[in-house]
C-alpha positions in Angstrom: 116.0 150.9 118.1 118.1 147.5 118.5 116.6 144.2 118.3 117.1 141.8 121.3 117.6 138.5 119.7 117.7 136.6 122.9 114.2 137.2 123.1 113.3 137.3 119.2 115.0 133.9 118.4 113.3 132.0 120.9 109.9 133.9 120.2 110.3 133.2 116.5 111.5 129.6 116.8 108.0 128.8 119.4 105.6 130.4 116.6 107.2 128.1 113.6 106.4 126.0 115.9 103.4 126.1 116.6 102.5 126.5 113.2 104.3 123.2 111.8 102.5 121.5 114.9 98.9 122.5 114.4 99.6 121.8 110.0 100.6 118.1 111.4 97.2 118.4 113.1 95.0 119.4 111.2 96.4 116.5 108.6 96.0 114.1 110.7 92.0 115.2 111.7 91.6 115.5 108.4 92.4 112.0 107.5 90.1 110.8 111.0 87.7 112.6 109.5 87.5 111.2 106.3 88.1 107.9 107.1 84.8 108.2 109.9 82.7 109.5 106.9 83.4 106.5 104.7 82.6 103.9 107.4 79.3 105.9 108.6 78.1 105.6 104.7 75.3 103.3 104.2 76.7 100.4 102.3 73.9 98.5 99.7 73.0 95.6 101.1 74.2 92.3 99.6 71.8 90.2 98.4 71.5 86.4 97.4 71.8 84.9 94.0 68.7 82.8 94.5 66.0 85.6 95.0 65.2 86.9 91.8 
């Protein structure tokens, strides 16, 4: 059985691909995501020096 690089190559080159693509991705959600849940936090309320 002989190989037919001048399909393989191609194949293998769209499937690295795709896989360094969705990695960047999935970073970069990540990041959104965390940086979403920080600013949704509720934050304590700031208060003034003269109410005691």
């Amino acid at each position: 059985m002989e190989i037919n690089y001048t399909i393989a190559v191609p194949v293998l080159i769209a499937v690295v691909a795709l896989i360094i693509f969705l990695i960047l991705k999935n970073n970069k959600d990540k990041k959104k995501m965390e940086k979403e849940i920080i600013d949704s936090e509720i934050k304590p309320e700031k208060h003034d020096s003269g109410h005691v």
